[in-house]
C-alpha distance (Angstrom), angle and dihedral (degrees) to the residues before:
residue distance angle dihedral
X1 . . .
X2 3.42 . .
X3 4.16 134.7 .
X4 3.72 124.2 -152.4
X5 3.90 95.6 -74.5
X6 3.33 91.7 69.5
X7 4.07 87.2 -116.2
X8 3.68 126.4 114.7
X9 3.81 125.5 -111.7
X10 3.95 114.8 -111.6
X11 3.72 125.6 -139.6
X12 3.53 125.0 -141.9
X13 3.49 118.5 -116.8
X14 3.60 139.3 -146.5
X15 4.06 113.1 -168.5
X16 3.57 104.4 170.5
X17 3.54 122.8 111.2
X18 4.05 131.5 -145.0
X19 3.63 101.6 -123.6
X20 3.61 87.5 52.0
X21 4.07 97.3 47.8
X22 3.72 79.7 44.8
X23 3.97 96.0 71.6
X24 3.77 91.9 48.7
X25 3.77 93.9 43.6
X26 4.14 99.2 56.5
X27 3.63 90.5 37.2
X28 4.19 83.8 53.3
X29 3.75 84.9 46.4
X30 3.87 96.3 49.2
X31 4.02 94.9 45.8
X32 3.76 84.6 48.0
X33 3.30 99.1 51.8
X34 4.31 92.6 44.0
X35 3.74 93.5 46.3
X36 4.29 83.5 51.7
X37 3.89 89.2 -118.9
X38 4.46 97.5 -34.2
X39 3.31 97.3 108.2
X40 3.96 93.6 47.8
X41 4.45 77.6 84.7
X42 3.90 81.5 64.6
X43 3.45 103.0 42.2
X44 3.71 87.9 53.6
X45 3.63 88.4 62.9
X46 4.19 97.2 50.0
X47 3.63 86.9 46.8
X48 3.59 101.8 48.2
X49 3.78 85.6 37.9
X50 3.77 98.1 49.4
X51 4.17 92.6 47.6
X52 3.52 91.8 47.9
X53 3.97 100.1 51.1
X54 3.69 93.0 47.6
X55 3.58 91.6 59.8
X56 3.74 119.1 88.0
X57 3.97 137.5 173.0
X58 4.00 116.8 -174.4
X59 3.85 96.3 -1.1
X60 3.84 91.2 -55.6
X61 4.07 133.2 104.5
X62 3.65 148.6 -140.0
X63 3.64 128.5 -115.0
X64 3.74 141.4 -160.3
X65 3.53 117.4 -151.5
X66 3.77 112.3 178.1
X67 3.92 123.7 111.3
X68 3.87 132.7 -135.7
X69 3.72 90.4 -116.0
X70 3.94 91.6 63.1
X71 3.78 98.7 42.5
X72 4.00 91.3 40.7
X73 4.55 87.6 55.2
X74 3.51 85.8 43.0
X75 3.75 88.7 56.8
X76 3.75 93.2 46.9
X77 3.66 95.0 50.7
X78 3.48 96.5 47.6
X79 4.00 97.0 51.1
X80 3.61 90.1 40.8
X81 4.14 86.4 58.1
X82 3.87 87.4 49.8
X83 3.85 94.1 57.6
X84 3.51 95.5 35.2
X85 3.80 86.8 53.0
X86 3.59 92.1 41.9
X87 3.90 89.9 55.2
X88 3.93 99.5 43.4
X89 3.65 94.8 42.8
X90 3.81 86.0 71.4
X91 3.76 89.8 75.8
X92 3.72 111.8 77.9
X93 3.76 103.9 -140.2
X94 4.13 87.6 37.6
X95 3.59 88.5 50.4
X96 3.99 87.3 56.5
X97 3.26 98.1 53.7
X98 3.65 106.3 47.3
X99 3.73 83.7 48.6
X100 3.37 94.6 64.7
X101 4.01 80.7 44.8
X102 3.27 91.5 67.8
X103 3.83 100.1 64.6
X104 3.90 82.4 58.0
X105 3.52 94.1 38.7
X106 3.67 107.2 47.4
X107 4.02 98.7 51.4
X108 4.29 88.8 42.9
X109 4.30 80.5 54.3
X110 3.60 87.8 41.0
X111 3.95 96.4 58.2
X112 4.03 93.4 34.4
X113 3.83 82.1 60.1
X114 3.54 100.9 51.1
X115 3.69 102.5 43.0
X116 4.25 86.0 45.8
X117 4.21 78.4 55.9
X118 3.81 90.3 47.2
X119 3.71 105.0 48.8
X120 3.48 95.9 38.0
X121 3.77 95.5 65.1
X122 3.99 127.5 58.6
X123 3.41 145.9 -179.2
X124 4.12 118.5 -138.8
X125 3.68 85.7 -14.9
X126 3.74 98.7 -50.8
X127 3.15 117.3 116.9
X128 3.90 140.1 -138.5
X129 3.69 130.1 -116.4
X130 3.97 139.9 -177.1
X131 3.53 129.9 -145.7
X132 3.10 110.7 172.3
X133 4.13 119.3 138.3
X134 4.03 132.1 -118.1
X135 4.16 89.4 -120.7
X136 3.99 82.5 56.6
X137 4.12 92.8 40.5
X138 4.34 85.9 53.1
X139 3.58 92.3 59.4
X140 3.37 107.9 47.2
X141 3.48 99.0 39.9
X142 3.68 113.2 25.7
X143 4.74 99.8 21.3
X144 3.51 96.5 37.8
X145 3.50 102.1 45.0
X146 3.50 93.8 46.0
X147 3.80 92.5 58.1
X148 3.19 96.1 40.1
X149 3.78 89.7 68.1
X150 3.89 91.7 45.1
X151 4.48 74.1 70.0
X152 3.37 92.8 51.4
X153 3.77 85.7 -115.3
X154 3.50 93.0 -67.7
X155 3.88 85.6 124.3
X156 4.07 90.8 51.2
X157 3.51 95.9 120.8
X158 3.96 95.9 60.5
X159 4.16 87.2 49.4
X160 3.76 82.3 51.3
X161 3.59 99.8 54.3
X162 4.07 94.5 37.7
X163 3.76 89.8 57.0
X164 4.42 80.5 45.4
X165 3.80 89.2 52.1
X166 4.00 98.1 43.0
X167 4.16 93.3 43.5
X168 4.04 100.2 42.0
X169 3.98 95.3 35.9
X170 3.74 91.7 50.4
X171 4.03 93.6 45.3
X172 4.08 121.1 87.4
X173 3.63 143.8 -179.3
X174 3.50 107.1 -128.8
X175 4.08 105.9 -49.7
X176 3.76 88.4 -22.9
X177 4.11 118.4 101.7
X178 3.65 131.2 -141.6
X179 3.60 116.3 -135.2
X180 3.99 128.0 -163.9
X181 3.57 138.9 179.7
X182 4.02 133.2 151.9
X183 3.35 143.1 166.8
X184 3.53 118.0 -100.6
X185 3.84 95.2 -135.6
X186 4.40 84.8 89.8
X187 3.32 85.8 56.2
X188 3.66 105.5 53.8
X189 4.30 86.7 40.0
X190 4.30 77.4 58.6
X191 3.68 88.9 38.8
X192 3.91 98.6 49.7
X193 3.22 95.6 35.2
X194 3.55 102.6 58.5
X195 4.26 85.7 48.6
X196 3.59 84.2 58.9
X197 4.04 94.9 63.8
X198 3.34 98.9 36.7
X199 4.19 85.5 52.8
X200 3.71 88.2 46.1
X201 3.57 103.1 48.2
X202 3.95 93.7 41.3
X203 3.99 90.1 55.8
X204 4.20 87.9 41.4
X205 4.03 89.0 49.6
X206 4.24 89.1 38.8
X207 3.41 87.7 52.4
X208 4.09 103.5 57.2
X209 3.64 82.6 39.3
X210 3.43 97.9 66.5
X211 3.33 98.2 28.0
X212 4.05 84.3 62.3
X213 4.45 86.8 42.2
X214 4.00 88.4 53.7
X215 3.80 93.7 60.8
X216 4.02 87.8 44.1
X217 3.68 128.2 80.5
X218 3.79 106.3 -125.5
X219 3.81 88.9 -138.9
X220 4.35 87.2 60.6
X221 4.25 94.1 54.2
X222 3.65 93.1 51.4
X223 4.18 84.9 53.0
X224 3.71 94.0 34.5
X225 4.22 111.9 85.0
X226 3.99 77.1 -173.1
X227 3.85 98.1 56.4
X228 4.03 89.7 43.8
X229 3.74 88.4 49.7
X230 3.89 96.8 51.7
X231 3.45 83.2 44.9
X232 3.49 93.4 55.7
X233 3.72 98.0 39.1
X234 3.80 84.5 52.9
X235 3.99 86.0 57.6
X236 3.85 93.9 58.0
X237 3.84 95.1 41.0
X238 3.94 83.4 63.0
X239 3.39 97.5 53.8
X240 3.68 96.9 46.5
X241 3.69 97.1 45.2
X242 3.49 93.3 39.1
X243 4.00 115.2 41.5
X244 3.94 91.7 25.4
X245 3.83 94.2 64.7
X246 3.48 92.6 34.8
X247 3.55 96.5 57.9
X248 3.63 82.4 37.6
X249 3.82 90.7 63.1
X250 3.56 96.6 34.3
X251 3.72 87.7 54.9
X252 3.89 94.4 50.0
X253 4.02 100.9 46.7
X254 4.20 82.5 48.8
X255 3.65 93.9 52.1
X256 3.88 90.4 48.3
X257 3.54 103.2 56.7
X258 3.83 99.9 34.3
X259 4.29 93.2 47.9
X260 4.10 79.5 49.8
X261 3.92 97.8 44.1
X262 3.90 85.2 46.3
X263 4.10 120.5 100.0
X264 3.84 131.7 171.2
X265 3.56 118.6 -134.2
X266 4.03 102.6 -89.8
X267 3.71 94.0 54.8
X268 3.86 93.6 -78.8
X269 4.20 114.7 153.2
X270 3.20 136.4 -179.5
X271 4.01 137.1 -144.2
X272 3.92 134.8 -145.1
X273 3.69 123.6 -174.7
X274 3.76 101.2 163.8
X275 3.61 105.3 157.1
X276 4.37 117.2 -133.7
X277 3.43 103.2 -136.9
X278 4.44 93.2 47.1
X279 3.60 80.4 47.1
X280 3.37 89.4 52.7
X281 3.98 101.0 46.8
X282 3.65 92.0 49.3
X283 3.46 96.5 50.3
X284 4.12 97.4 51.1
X285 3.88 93.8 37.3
X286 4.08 86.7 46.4
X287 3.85 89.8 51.1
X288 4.20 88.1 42.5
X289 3.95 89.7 43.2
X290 3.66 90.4 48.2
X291 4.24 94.4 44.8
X292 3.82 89.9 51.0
X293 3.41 92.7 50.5
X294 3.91 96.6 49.3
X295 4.18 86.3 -116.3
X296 3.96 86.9 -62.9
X297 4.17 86.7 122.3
X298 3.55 92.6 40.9
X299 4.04 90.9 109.9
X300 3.70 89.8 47.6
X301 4.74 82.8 54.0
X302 3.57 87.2 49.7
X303 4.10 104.1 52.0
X304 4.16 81.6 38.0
X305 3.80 88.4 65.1
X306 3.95 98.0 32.1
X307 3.83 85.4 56.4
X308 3.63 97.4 44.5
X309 3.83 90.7 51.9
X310 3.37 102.7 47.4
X311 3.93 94.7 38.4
X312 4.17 76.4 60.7
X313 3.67 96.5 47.0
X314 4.23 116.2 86.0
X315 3.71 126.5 179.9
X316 4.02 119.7 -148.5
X317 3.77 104.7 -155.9
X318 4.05 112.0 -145.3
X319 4.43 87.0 -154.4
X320 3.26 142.7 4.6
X321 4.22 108.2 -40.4
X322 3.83 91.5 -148.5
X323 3.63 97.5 46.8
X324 3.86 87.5 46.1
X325 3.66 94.3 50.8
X326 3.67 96.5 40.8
X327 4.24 90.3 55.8
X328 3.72 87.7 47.3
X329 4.52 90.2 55.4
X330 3.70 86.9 48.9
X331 3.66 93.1 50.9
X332 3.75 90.9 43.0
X333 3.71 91.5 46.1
X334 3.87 89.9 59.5
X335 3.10 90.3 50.4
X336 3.87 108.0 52.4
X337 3.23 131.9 -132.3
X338 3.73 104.8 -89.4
X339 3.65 102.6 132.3
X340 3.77 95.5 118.3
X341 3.95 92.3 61.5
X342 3.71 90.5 54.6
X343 3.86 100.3 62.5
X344 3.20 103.4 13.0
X345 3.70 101.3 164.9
X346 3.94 132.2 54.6
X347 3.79 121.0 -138.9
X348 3.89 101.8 -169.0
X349 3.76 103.4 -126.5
X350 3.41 114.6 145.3
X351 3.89 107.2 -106.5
């Protein structure tokens, strides 16, 4: 199949396989475990590594190019800023100030964090990079959020796709930009829809309760350790059947209309068509899967959903991929490969 250029779309493709993840994984967990957590800086890096090589689009890979070393002093700055913080913000007038620090702070970590993310990943040996700027960094993460709770996150969506539009239009490949914009309409389907579950399986789960409460004298579930515990149990079964799909679904409609509202400079799109529900079934019988087996099939969960997204994941090229690729190498060639000197630490915020 063919689109309008005359070139054919290119899936993304995940080749790795579980049994083989599973080798790296347990010998991650055992190091971890040994080095009382140290080594979990290091393990990072094979993971990250391992995921990203085994994903290709148009005969080419990813790469992750970070070390243990970098993540680990990231680590080590970032709890020593916690108890230092922790300590100092016992002094009123202290505490004040480094308050106020924080709305300089947080955005500066913010950016440091996503341009480490950038440059440490590439694509046929080009790498990444993020430029996105601190005055950008305060209002997504620190303005936005902050009125979007004065809504009572009914305006979620629009916080969601303003921290979209400052991440992705601030990222590049090489010299070449990535641009995004949608409409927030998607959104608000993902949004609404994912209310609707959680309303419909709290009033499904509300009703067997009470149905079971009507035929039992208060008096005997206050006594009864077994009433209190179904009771309980019936409390956690909401919350995973509930929020987990709906973040589930949520998650999936998001990912489809901002991968499909995203273009790299040269005319180059992409396409999503992960479907909610699938989403959905793999992620609960992943999480059961993973319980049953006391997290010993937990590698196997994690290359079932790598392969199902990038199986649903389809880049349109705007050119010629090979001619594209080969301009960005020579342009990365005369640059030099000194990416690792420019971030050189990792902070461990979740960008």
């Amino acid at each position: 199949m063919y689109d309008e250029t005359g070139i054919a779309p290119e899936g993304f493709v995940f080749r790795g396989s579980a049994r083989e993840w599973f080798g790296i994984w347990i010998v991650n967990l055992v190091l971890t475990i040994l080095t009382v957590g140290i080594y979990s800086a290091w393990a990072k890096v094979r993971t990250k590594k391992y995921f990203a090589q085994n994903t290709y689009v148009a005969g080419r890979n990813f790469d992750y190019h970070a070390t243990g070393l970098q993540i680990l002093i990231g680590r080590i700055i970032v709890i020593a800023a916690i108890i230092a913080y922790s300590i100092l913000s016992q002094i009123g007038l202290v505490a004040l100030i480094m308050l106020l620090g924080l709305l300089v702070a947080v955005p500066w970590l913010m950016v440091r964090a996503l341009r480490f993310n950038a440059t440490m990943h590439s694509y046929s040996n080009v790498r990444f990079g993020f430029d996105g700027s601190m005055g950008g960094a305060f209002l997504s993460y620190m303005l936005y959020p902050f009125l979007t709770a004065l809504t009572l996150y009914t305006t979620y969506p629009f916080l969601d796709r303003a921290v979209k539009r400052y991440t992705m239009n601030n990222h590049r490949l090489g010299n070449n930009r990535f641009e995004f914009d949608a409409p927030i309409g998607p959104f608000y389907k993902g949004f609404l829809t994912a209310i609707i579950w959680v309303a419909a399986v709290t009033m499904i789960i509300a009703a067997v309760v009470l149905s079971q409460i009507g035929t039992v004298d208060l008096t005997t579930i206050e006594n009864d350790p077994t009433a209190s515990l179904a009771i309980g149990a019936a409390f956690y079964v909401w919350i995973f059947v509930a929020f987990v799909p709906a973040s589930t679904i949520y998650g999936a409609f998001v990912r489809n209309v901002t991968l499909s509202n995203l273009e790299l400079e040269g005319g180059h799109r992409f396409v999503s068509n992960v479907r909610p529900l699938k989403l959905v079934w793999i992620a609960i019988s992943n999480a059961l899967i993973t319980i049953v087996s006391l997290g010993l099939m937990l590698p196997w969960a994690q290359v079932r959903i790598t392969r199902y997204l990038a199986d649903h994941t389809t880049l349109i090229p705007g050119a010629s991929l090979d001619n594209f690729v080969s301009q960005m190498e020579r342009q990365q060639n005369a640059l030099g490969d000194a990416y690792g000197d420019i971030e050189g630490i990792e902070l461990g915020l979740p960008v």
